[in-house]
Backbone bond lengths (Angstrom), bond angles and torsions (degrees), N, CA, C in turn:
res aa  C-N    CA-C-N  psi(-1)  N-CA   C-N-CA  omega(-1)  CA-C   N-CA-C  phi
1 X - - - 1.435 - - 1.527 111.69 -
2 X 1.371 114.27 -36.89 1.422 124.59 157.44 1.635 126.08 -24.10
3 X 1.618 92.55 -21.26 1.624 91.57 -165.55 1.418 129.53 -104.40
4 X 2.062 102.51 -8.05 0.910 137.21 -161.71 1.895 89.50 -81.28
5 X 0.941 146.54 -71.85 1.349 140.73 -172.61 2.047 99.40 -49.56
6 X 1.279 93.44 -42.44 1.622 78.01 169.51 1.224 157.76 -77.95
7 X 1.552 96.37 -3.32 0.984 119.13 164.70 1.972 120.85 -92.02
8 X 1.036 95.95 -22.82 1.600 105.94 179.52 1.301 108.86 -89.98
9 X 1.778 118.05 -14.80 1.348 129.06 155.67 1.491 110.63 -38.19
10 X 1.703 91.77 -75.15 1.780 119.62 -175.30 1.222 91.64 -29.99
11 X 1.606 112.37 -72.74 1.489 104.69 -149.97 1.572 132.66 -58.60
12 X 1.422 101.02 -26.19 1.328 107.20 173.82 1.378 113.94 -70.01
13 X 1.455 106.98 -32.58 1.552 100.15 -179.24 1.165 113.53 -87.59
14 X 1.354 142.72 -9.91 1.535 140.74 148.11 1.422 118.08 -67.07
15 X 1.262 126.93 -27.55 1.425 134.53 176.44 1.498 105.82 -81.58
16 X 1.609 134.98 -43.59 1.578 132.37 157.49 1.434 102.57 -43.79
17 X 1.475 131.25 -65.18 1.244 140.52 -151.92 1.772 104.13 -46.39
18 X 1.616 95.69 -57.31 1.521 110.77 -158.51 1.448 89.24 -85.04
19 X 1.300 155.57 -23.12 1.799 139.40 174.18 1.778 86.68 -62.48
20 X 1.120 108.97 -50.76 1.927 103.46 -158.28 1.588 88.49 -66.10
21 X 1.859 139.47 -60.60 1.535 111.40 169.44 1.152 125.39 -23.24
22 X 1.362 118.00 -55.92 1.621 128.62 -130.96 1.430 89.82 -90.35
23 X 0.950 135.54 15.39 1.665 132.97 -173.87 1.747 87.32 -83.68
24 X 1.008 96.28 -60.39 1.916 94.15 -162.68 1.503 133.39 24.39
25 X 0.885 104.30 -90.90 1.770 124.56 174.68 1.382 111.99 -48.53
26 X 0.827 113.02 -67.83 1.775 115.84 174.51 1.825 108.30 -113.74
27 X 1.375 125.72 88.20 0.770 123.75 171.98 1.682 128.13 -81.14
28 X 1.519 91.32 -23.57 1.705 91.89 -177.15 1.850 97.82 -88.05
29 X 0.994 110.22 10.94 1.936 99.33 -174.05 1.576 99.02 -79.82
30 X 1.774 105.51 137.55 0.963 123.07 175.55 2.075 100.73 99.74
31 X 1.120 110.68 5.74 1.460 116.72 -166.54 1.894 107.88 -100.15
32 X 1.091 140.09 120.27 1.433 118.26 -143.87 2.184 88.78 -99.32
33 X 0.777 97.96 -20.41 1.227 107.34 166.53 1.705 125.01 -75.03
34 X 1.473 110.61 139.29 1.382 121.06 -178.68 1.083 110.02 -93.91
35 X 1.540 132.75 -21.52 1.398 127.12 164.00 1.238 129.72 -53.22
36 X 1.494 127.44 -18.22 1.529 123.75 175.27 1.577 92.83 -84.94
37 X 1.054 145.74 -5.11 1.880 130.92 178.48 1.904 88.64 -101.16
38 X 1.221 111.76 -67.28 1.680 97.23 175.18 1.718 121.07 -24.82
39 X 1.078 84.63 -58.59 1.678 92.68 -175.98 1.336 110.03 -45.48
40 X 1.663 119.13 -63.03 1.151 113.93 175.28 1.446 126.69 -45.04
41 X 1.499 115.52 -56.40 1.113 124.00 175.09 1.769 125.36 -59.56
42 X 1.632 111.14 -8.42 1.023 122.25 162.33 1.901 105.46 -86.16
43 X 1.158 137.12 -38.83 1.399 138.82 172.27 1.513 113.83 -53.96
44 X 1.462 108.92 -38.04 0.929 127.76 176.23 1.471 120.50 -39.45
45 X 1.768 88.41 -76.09 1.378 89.14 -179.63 1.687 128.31 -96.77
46 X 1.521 104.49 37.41 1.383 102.17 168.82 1.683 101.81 -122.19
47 X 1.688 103.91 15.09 1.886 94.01 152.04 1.458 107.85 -94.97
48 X 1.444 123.45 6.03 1.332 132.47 -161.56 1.912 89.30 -94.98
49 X 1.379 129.32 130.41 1.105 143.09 167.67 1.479 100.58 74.35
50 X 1.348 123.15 47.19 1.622 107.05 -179.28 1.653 123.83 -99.74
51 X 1.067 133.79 -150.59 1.317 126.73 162.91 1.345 123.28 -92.67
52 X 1.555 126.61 165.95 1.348 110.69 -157.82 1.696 92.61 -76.67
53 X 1.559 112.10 149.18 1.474 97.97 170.27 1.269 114.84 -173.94
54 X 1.401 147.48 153.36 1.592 137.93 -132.26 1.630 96.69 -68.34
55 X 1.283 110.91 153.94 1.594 120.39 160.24 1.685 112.26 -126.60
56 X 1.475 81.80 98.42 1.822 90.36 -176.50 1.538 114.50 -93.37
57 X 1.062 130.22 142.87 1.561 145.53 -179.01 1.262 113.75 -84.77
58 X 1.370 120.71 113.11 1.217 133.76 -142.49 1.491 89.53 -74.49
59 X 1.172 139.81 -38.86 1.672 136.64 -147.01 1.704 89.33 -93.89
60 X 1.510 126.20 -67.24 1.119 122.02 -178.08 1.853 142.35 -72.69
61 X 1.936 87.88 0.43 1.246 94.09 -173.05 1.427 130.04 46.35
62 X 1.784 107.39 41.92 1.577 85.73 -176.07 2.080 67.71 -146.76
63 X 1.453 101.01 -178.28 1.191 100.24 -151.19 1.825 91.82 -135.73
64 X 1.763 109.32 152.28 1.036 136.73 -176.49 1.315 99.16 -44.26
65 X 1.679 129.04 134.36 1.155 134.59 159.94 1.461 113.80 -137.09
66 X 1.350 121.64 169.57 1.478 102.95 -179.93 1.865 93.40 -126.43
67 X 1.108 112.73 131.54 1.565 141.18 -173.75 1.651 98.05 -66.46
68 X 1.466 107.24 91.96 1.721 109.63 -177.69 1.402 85.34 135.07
69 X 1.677 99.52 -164.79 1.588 137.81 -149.98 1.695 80.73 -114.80
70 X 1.069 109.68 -23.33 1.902 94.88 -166.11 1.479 121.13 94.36
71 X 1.460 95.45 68.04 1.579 104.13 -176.39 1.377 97.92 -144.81
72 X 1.809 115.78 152.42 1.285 117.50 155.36 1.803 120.81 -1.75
73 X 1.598 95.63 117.51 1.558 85.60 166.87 1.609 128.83 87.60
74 X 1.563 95.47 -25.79 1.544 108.35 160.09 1.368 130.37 -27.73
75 X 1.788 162.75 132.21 0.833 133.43 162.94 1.296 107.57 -98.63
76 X 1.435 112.92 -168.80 1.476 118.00 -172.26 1.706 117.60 -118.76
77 X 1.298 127.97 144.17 1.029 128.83 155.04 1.476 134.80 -146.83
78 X 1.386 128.66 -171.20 1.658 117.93 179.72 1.139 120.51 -96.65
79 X 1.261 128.43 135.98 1.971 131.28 -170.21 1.042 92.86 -137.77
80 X 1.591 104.98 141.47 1.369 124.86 147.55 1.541 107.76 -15.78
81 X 1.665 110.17 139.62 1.772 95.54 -173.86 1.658 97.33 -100.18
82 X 0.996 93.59 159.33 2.097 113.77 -160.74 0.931 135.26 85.07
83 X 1.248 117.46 56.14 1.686 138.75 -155.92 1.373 105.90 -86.79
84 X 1.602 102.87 122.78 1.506 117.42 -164.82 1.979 103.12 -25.53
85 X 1.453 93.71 -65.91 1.873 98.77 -179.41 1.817 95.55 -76.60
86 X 0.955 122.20 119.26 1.558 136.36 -166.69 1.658 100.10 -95.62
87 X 1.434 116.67 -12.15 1.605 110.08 165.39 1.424 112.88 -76.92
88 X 1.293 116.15 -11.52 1.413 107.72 -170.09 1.702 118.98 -81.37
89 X 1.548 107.83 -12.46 1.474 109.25 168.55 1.555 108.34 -132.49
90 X 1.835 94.27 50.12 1.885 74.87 162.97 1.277 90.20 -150.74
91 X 1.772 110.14 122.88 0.863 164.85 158.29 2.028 119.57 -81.16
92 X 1.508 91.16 143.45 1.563 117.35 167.95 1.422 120.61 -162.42
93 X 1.350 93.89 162.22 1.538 119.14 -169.74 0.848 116.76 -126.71
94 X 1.958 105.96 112.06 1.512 116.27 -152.13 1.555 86.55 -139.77
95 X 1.478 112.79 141.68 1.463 121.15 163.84 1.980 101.62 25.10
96 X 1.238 94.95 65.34 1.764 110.62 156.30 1.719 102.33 63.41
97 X 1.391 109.97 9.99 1.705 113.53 -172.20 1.685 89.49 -119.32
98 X 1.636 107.21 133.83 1.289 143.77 133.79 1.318 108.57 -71.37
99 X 1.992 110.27 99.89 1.403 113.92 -162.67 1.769 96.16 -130.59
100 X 0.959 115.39 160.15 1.758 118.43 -171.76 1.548 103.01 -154.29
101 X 1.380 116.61 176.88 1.664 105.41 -175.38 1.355 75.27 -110.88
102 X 1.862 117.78 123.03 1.557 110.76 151.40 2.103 109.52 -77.31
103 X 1.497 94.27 -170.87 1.643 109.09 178.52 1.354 114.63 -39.07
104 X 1.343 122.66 142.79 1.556 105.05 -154.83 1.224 164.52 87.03
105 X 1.570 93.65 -21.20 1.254 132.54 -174.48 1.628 102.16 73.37
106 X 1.215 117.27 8.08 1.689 99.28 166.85 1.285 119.08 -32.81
107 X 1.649 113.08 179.84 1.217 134.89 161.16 1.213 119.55 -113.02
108 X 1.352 119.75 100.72 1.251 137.10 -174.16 1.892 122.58 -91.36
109 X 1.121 135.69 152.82 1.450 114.73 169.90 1.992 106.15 -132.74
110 X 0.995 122.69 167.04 1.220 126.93 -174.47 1.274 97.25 -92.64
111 X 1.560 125.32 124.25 1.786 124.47 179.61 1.248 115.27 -111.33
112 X 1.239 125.49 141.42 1.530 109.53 176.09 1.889 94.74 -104.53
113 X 1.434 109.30 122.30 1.097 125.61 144.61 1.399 136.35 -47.50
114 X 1.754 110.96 129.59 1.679 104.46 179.76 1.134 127.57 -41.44
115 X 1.605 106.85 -33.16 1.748 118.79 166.28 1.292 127.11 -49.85
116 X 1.364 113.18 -16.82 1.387 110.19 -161.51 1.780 115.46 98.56
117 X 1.087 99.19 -9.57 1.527 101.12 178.53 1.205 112.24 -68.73
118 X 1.490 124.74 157.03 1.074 155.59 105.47 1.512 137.88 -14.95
119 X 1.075 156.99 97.72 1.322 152.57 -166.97 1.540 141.76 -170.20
120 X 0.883 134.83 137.79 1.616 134.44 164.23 1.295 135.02 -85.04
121 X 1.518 93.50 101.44 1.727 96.64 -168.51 1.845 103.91 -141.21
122 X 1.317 115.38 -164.79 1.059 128.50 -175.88 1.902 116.00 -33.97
123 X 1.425 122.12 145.55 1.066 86.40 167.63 2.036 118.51 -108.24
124 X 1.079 94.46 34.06 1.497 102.17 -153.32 2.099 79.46 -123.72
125 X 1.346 126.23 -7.43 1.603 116.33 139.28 1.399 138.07 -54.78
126 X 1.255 125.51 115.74 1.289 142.07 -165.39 1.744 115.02 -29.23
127 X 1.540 109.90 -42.36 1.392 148.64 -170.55 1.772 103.43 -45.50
128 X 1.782 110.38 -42.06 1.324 98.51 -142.87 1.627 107.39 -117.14
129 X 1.900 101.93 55.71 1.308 108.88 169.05 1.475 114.42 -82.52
130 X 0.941 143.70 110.01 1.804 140.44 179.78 1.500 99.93 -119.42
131 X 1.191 113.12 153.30 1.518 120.59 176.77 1.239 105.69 -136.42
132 X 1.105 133.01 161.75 1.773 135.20 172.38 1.525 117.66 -102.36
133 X 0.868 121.45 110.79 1.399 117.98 174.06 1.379 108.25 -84.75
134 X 0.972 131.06 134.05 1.770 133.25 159.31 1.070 125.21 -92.67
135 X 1.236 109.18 138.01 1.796 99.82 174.00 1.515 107.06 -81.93
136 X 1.193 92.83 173.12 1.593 103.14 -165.75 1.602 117.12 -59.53
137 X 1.641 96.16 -63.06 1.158 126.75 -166.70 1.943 102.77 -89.65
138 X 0.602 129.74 -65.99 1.537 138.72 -179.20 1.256 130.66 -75.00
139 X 1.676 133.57 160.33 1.180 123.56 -151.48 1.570 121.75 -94.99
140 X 1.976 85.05 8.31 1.978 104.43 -165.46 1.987 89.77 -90.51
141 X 1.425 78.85 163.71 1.516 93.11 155.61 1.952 118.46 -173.40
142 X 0.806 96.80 171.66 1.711 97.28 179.65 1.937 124.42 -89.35
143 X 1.026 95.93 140.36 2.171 87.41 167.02 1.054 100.73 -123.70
144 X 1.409 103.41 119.53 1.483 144.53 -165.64 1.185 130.41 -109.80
145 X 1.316 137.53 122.47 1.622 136.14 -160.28 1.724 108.73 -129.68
146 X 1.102 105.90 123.89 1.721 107.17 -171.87 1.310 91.93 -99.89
147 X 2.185 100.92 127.78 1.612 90.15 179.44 1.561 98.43 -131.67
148 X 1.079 138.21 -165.76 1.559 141.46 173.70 1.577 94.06 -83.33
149 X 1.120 138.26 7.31 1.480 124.26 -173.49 1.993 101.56 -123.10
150 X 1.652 104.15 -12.17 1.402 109.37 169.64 1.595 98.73 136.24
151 X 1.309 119.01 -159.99 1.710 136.06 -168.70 1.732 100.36 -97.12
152 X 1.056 105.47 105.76 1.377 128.26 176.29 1.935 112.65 -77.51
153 X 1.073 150.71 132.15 1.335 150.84 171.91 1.767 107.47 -113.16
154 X 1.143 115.70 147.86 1.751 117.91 138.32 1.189 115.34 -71.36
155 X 1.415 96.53 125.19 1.892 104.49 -170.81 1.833 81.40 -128.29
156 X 1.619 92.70 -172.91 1.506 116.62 -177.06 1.152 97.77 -121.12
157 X 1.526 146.20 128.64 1.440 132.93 160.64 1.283 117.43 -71.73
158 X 1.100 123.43 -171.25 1.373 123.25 -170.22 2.035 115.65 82.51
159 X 1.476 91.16 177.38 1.879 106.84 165.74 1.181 101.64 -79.62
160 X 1.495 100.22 177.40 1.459 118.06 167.61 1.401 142.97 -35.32
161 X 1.311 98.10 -23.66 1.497 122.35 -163.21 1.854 100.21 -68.62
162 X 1.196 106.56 -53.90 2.007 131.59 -174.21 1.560 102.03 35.74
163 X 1.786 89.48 74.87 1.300 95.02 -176.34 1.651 100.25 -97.55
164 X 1.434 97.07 163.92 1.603 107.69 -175.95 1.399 132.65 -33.70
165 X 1.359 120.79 112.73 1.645 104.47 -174.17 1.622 100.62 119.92
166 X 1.583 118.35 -14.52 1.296 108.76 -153.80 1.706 98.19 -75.91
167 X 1.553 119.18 155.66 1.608 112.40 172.24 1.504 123.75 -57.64
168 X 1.268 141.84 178.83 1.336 147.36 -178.15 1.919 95.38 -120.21
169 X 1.215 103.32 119.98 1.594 95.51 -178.99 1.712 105.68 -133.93
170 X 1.378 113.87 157.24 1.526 117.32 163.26 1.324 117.23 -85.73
171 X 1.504 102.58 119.86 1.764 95.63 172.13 1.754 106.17 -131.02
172 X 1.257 137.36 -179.76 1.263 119.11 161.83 1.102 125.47 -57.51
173 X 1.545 108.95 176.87 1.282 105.93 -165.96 1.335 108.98 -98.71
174 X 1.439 125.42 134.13 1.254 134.87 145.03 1.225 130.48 -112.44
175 X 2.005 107.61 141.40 1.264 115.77 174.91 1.229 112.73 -85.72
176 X 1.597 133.32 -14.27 1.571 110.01 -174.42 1.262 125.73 -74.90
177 X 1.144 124.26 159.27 1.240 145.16 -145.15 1.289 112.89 -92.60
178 X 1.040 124.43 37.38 1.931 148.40 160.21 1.007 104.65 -145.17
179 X 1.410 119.81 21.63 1.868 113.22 172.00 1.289 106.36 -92.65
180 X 1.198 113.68 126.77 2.074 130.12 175.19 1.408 93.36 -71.77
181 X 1.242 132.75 27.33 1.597 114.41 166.81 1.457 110.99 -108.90
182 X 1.738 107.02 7.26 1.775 101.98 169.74 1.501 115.31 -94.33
183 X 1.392 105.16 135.65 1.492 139.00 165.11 1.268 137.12 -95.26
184 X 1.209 112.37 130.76 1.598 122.32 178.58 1.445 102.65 -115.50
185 X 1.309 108.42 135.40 1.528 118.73 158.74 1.500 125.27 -86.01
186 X 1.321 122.03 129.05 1.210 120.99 -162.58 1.629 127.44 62.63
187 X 1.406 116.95 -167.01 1.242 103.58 -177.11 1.784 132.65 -77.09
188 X 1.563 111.86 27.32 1.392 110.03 -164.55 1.176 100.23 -44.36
């Protein structure tokens, strides 16, 4: 009988947990005020044209890198953040491009492939529109690609663990709140 309050414990505290996830997508709905969507849409667009600068993954704490020297074709994954060569995870988001300095200091952009891939290629390929969504309330947000097949995200492959080395992949988008597809810019 002992177990019966503990379990109705759990539930409340898994049922609080997942309303505060489940906000995602529309976080200001139900808000009688227009200033919590401004706001966002003001956050929004001041990650829009910024300087290049780490993009760390909110769940794994480790930050965008691209797998190579930074050339055509490169794929992507998550590293420890402060990577001996420090061009290799700094990234910005400029006019709808996920852009990075490849080898050379080129200008490289992150593409999503028809495959589903991941990659570094041209930025003048059709592939490499991403936008940032912000969440309302918090300092994460998603990069997001609208395709004819649905809402594409940067995710992490792998389990839970998203240990070092793991790939950078497109999957749909999710808002709940154990999804490896949230991002922070810079060191939040």
């Amino acid at each position: 009988m002992a177990s019966a309050p503990l379990l109705w414990f759990s539930f409340l505290l898994v049922t609080a947990f997942s309303q505060e996830m489940l906000v995602g997508d529309d976080e200001c709905a139900g808000l009688e005020s227009e200033s919590c969507a401004w706001s966002a849409l003001q956050m929004s667009a001041k990650a829009q044209n910024a300087p290049y600068t780490l993009l760390k993954n909110k769940l794994s704490h480790r930050c965008l890198s691209f797998a190579g020297f930074g050339n055509t074709g490169d794929g992507l994954m998550i590293l420890d953040c402060g990577a001996a060569i420090s061009r290799m995870q700094q990234f910005r988001l400029r006019d709808g491009k996920l852009e990075c300095l490849g080898e050379g200091e080129s200008n490289l952009c992150v593409l999503l492939g028809g495959d589903g891939r991941i990659f570094l290629g041209s930025c003048d390929w059709p592939g490499s529109r991403w936008t940032w969504s912000k969440s309302y309330f918090r300092s994460y947000g998603w990069l997001k690609q609208v395709t004819p097949k649905g809402d594409y995200c940067i995710g992490v492959k792998g389990t839970m663990g998203k240990k070092s080395g793991e790939s950078v992949v497109a999957e749909r988008c999710s808002y709940m709140g154990l999804t490896d597809q949230r991002w922070v810019w810079g060191d939040d």
